[in-house]
C-alpha positions in Angstrom: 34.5 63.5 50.2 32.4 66.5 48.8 31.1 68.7 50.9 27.5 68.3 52.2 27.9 64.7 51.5 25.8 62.7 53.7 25.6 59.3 52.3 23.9 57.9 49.4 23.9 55.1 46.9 24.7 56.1 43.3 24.4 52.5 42.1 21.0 51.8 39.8 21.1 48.2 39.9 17.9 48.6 37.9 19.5 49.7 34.5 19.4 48.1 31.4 20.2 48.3 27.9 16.7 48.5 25.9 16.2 46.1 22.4 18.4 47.5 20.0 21.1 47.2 17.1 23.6 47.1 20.1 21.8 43.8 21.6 22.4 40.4 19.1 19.3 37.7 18.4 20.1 36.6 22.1 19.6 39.5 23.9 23.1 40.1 24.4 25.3 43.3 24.5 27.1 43.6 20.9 31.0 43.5 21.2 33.5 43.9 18.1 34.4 40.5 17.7 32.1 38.5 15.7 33.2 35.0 14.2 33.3 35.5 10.6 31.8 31.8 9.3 31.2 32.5 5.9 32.7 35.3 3.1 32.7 36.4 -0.5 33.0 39.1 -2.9 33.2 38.9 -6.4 36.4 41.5 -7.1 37.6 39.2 -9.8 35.3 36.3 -11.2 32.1 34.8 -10.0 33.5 32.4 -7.5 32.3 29.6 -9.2 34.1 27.3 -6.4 31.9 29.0 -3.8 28.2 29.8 -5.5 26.2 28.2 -8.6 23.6 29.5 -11.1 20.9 27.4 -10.1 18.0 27.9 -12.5 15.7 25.4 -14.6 15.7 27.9 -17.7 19.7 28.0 -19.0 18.8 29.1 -22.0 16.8 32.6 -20.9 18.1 32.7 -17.4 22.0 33.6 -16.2 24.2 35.1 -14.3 27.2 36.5 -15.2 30.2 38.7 -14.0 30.0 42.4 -14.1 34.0 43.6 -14.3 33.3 47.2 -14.0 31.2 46.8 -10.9 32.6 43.8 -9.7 29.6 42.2 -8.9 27.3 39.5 -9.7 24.2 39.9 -12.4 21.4 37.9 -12.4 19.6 37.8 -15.5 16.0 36.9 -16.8 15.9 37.4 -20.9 12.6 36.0 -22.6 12.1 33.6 -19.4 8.8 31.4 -19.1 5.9 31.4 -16.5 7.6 29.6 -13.3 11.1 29.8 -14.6 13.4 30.5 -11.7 17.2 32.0 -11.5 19.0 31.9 -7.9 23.0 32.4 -7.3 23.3 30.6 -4.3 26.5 29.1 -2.2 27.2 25.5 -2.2 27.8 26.0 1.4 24.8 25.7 3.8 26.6 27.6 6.8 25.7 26.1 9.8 24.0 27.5 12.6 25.3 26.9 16.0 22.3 26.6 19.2 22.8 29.2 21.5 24.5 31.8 18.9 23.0 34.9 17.0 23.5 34.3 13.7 24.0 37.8 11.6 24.1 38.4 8.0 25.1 41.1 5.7 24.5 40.5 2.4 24.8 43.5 -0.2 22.5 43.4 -3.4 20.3 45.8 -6.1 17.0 44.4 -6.9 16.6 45.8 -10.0 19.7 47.4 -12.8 17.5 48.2 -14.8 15.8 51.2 -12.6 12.4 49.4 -12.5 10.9 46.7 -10.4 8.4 45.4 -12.7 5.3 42.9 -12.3 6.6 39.7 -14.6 8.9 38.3 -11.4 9.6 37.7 -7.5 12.8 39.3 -6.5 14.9 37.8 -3.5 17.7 38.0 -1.2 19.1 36.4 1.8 19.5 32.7 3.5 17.9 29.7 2.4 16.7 27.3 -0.7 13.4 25.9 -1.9 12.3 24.6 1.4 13.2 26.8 4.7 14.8 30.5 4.9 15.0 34.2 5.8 14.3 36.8 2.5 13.7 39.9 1.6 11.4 39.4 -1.3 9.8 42.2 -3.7 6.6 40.7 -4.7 5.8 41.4 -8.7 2.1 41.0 -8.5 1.2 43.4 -5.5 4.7 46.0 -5.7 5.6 46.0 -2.1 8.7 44.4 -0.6 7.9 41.3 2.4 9.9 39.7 4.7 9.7 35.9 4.3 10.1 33.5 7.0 9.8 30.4 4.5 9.3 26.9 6.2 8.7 22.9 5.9 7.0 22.6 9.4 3.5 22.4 10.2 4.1 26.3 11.9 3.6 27.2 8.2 5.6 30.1 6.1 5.0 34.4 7.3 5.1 36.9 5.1 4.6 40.7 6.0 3.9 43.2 3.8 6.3 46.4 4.2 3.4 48.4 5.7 3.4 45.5 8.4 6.7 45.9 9.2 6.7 46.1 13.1 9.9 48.1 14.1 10.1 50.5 11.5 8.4 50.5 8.0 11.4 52.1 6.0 8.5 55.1 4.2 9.6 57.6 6.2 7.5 57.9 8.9 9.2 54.9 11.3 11.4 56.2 14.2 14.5 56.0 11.7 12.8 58.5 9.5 14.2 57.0 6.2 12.7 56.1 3.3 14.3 53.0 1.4 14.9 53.1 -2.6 14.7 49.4 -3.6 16.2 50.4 -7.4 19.3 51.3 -5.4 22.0 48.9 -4.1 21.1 48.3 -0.4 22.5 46.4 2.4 20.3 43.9 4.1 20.6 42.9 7.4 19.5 39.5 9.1 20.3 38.2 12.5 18.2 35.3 14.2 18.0 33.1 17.4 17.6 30.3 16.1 16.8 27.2 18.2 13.7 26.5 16.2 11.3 28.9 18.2 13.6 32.4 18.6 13.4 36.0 17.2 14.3 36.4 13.8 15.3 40.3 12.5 15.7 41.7 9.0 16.6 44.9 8.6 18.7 47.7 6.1 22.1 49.3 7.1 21.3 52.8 5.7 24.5 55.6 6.9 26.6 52.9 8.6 23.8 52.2 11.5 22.0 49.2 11.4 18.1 49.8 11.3 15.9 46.6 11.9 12.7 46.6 10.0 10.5 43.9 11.1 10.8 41.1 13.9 9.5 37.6 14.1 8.9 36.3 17.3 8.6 32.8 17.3 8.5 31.9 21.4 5.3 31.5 23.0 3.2 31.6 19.5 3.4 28.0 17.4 2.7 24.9 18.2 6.0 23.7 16.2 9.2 25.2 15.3 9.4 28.2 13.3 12.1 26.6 10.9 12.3 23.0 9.7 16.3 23.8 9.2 18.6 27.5 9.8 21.9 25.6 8.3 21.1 27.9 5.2 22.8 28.9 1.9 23.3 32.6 0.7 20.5 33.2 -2.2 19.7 35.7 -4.3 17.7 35.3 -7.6 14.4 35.5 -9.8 11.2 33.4 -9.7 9.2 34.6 -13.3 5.5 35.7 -12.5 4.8 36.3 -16.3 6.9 35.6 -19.8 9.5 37.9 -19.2 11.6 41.0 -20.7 14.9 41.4 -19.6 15.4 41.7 -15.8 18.8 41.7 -13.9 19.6 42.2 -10.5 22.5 41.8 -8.8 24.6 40.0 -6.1 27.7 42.3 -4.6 29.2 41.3 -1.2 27.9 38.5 1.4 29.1 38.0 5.0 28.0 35.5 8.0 29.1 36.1 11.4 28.4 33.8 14.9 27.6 36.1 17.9 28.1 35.2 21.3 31.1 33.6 22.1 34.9 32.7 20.6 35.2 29.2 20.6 35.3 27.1 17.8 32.2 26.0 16.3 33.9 22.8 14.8 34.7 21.3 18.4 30.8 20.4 18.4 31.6 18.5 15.0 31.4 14.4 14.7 35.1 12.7 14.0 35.4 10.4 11.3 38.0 8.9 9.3 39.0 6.5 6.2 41.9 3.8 6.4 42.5 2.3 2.9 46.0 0.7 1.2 47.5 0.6 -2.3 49.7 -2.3 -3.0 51.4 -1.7 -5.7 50.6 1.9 -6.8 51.8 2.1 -10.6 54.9 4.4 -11.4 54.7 7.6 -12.8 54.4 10.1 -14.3 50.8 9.5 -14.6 48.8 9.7 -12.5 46.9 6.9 -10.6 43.4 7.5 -9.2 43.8 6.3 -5.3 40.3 7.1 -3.7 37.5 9.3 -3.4 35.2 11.1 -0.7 31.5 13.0 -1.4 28.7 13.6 0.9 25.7 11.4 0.7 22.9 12.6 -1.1 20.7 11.8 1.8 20.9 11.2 5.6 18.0 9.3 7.1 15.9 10.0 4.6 16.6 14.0 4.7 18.8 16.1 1.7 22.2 16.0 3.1 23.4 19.6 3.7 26.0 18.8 6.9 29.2 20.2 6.7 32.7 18.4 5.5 35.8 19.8 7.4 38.3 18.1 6.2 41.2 17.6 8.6 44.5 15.7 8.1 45.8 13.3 6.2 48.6 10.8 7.0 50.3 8.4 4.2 53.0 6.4 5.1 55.2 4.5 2.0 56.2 0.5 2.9 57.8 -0.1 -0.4 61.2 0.4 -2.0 60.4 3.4 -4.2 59.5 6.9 -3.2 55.8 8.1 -3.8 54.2 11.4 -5.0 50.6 12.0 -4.1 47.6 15.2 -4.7 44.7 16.0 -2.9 42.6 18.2 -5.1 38.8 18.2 -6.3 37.4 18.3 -10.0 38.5 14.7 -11.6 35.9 12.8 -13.2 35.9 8.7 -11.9 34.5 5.7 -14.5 32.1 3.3 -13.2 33.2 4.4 -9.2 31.2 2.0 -6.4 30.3 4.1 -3.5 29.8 2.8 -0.2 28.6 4.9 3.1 31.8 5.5 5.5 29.2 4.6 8.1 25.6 3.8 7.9 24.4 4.5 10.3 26.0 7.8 11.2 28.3 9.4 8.3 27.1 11.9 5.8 30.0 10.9 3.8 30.7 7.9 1.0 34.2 6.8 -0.3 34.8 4.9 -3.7 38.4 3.3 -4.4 36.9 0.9 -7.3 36.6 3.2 -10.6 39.2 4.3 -13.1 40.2 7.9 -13.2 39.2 9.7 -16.9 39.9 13.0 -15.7 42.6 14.0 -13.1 41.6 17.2 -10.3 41.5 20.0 -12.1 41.8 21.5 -8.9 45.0 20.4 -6.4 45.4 22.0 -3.6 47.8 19.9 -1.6 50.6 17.4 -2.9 53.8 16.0 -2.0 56.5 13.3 -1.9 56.6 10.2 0.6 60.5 8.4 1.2 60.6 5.0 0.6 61.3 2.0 2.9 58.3 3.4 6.2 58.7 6.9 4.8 55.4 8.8 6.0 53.9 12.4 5.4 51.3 14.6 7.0 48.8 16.8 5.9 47.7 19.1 8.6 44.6 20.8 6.1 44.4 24.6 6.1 41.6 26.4 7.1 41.2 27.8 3.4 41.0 24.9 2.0 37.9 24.0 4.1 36.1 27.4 3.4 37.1 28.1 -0.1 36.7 24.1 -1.7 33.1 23.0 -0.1 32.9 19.9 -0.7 29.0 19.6 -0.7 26.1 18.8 -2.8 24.7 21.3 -5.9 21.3 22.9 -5.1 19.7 20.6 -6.8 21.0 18.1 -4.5 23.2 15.5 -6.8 27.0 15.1 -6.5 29.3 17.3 -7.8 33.1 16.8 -9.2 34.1 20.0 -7.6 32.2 19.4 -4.5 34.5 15.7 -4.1 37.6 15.0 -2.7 39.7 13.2 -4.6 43.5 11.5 -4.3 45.7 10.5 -6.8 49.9 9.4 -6.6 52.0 7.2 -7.8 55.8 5.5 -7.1 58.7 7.3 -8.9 60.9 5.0 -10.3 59.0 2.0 -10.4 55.9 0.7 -8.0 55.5 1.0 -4.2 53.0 0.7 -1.7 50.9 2.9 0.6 49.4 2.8 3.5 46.5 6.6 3.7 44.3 7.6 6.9 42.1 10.7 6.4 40.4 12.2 9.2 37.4 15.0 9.0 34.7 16.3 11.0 30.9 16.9 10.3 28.4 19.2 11.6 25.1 19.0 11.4 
């Protein structure tokens, strides 16, 4: 004990840890082990498994692969009044209730060193109808944050001299001054649950430095956001006929804060039981069945998540069988019908002819004969790097379907499949 001690308390149970880039959308003490959701970087193509040009212009408006930079560019050339260019994932990641949410997504608004009047420039989660940008507005020359929305709470926009937490010129308690015709990384985090805090921000010298908050609690009548199971975007919207504009797309990351556990154990199971008696011999291929989401789900575009799971196929018949997941094939006159009506996103065909086989497999095997069975355990790859999901514009796609083909070796057999998946939504 030291000397002259006579007794006191050294225990401030009063301290806390002020608002911060330590403290997530929640309120909660930052720790070093985020759950990475969603990923991609474009080192050596455009991923075109992961995002799409989505634009209603193809003839003035794309986006292309830059192999020195290895990035994405988005281009405008000659585009018309209301033309539109986005690259944006087929994925809408979903947002999990009770988690910050926190994006990194890298980006240049303008390669061409200017940021001129003729477009809208923007950047970070959402579509048409809800989501979180940064947006440089043509007409006025001033970067906004965008809170964009379908509910009756309405859309917010503020103006960078708005911007509440620090207004990037220079004279906000970072003391930086941001350079939108240099790459930049933007930063979003939000608390969701439909009346939380949203942030948007830069990291600028590896720290974090939020910009503007929207706080959401306590101020509408009626949620802030219709939906935050959001897409990665990035693209033009032309204000004016247009010169040549490109911006680009680099890196993109989404990480869950808050907690370890999987995400997909809040998922609904499903699964498909179908037969083939009498699957033709090889070696071609015969189409066996197929799985896509639905375009719509109670009357609302259909943007759940498919996790595919396992599949089991066991072979009754006297010859041995060869089957292939994959995605890409292209089915004649197929017959869909909803898994469940009343509550699967999903819609399997086994009635149309195959004209084009998966240009995409990315599981396949062979099955003994007499009970002979095999199981597919899916990898976690294949669920993050083949979406199978609607485009943007909301219509089935070949490489968004899930497709299997097989046949007997050696003459016919038959097959008993089960495939199992989760959704969430």
């Amino acid at each position: 004990m030291a000397q002259g001690y006579t007794g006191y308390n050294i225990i401030d149970n009063e301290i806390t840890i002020k608002d911060s880039p330590n403290i997530d959308a929640f309120g909660r003490l930052r720790v070093s082990n985020p759950l990475t959701i969603f990923s991609n970087q474009f080192t050596y193509d455009p991923t075109p498994l992961i995002f799409e040009s989505y634009t209603n212009n193809p003839g003035a408006c794309q986006s292309f692969h830059d192999t020195t930079n290895r990035s994405m560019t988005i281009q405008m050339a000659g585009a018309n009044t209301s033309d539109y260019l986005y690259l944006q994932s087929y994925e809408y990641i979903p947002y999990q209730p009770g988690r910050s949410q926190l994006a990194f997504i890298t980006f240049n608004l303008t390669l061409t060193g200017t940021l001129s009047a003729d477009v809208d420039r923007y950047v970070g989660l959402g579509d048409d109808n809800n989501g979180l940008f940064l947006k440089w507005d043509g007409a006025t020359g001033r970067a906004e944050f965008v809170v964009r929305t379908q509910t009756l709470a309405g859309s917010q926009v503020v103006s960078e001299s708005s911007w509440n937490l620090d207004k990037m010129n220079g004279t906000g308690p970072s003391g930086i001054t941001i350079d939108f015709t240099k790459s930049q990384i933007l930063v979003i985090d939000f608390q969701a649950l439909y009346v939380g805090r949203v942030r948007m921000g830069f990291d600028v010298g590896g720290e974090i430095i939020y910009a503007h908050e929207f706080l959401n609690a306590n101020v509408f009548q009626y949620p802030y956001i219709a939906t935050a199971n959001l897409p990665i975007r990035a693209g033009f919207f032309a204000l004016n006929i247009t010169g040549v504009e490109e911006m680009s797309l680099i890196c993109c990351s989404v990480a869950s804060e808050g907690g370890s556990e999987d995400a997909q154990r809040f998922g609904y199971n499903f699964s498909l039981d179908g037969s083939v008696l009498g699957l033709a011999a090889g070696p071609t291929l015969n189409y066996i069945t197929s799985l896509r989401p639905l375009t719509s789900f109670f009357g609302y575009q259909n943007r759940a998540k498919f996790v595919l799971g396992s599949i089991d196929i066991i072979n009754t018949g006297n010859r041995p069988a060869y089957f292939q997941l994959g995605i890409g094939a292209t089915i004649i006159s197929p017959t869909y019908v909803s898994v469940n009506a009343n509550y699967s996103i999903m819609e399997y065909d086994t009635a149309g002819t195959s004209s084009i086989d998966p240009t995409l497999v990315f599981d396949s095997g062979y099955i003994p004969s007499g009970g002979g069975s095999k199981s597919v355990a899916v990898e976690e790859t294949v669920q993050s790097r083949y979406p199978i999901t609607l485009d943007a514009s909301g219509n089935p796609r070949d490489l968004g379907t899930l497709y299997m083909y097989g046949y007997g070796i050696g003459g016919t057999t038959d097959i008993y499949y089960s495939i199992r998946w989760k959704e969430i939504r």
